[in-house]
C-alpha positions as a Python dict, from the first residue, in 0.01 Angstrom:
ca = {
    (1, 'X'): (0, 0, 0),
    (2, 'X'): (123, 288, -75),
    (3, 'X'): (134, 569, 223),
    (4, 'X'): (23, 908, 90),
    (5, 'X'): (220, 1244, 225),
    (6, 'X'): (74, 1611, 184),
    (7, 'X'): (337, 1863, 108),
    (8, 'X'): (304, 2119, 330),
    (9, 'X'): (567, 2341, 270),
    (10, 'X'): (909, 2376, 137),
    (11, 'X'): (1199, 2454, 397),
    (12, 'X'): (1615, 2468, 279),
    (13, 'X'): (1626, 2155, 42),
    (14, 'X'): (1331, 1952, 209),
    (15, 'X'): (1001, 1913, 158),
    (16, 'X'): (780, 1935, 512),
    (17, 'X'): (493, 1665, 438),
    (18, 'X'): (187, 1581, 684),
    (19, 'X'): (138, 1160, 667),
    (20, 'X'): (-256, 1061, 666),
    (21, 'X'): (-204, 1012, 964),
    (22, 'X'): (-102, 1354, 1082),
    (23, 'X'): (223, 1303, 1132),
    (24, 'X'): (496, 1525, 975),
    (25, 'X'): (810, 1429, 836),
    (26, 'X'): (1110, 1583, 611),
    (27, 'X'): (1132, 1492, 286),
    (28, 'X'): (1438, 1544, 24),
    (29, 'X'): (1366, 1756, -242),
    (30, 'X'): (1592, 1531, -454),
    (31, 'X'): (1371, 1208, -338),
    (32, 'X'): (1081, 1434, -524),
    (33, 'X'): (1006, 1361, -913),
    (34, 'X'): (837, 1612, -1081),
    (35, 'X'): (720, 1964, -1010),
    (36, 'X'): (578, 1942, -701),
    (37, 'X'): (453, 2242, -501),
    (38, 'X'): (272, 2289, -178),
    (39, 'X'): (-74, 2101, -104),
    (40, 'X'): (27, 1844, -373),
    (41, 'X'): (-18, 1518, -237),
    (42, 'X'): (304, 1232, -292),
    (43, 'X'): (285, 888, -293),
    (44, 'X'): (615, 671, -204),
    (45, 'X'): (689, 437, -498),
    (46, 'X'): (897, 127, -525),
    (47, 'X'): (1055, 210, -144),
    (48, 'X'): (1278, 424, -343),
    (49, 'X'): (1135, 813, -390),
    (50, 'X'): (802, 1033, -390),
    (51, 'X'): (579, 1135, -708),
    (52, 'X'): (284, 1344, -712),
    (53, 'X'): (-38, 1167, -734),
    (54, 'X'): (-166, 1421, -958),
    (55, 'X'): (-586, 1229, -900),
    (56, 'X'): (-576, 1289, -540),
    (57, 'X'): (-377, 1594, -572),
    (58, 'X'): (-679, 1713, -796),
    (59, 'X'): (-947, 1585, -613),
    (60, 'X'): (-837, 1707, -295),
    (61, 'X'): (-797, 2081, -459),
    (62, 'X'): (-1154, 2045, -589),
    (63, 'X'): (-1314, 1934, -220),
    (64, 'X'): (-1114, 2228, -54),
    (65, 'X'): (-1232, 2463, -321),
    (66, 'X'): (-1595, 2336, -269),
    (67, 'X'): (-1570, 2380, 112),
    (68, 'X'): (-1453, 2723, 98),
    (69, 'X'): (-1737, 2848, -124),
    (70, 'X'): (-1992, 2659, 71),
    (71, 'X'): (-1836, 2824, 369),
    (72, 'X'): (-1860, 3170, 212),
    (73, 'X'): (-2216, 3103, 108),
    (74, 'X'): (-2291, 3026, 445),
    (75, 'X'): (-2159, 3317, 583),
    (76, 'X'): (-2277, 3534, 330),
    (77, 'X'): (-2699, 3436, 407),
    (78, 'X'): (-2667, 3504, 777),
}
């Protein structure tokens, strides 16, 4: 199974990732592939470095953006 890791922000030459679980951890930038940037979403593949799982990476930017503007909306008929 393969873990997924939330990129959280980018500090020096590591990437600062939040586990499903909550946990954080340091990740090297040179264990990335591909352009990653924060709120991307890596999975670990082959025990050997991270790629962006560019589905949930999506999906997860879609939900967010959904939950803001129900928020707003929300807020906005009070």
């Amino acid at each position: 199974m393969n873990h997924k890791y939330i990129i959280d922000r980018i500090e020096s030459s590591y990437a600062i990732v939040e586990k499903e679980n909550g946990d954080m951890y340091k990740i090297l930038l040179d264990d990335i592939r591909g352009d990653y940037k924060e709120g991307d979403i890596l999975i670990y593949k082959d025990e050997e470095y991270f790629e962006i799982d560019k589905e949930f990476t999506l999906n997860r930017k879609n939900k967010v953006e959904d939950n803001m503007k129900n928020m707003w909306e929300e807020w906005s008929n009070r």
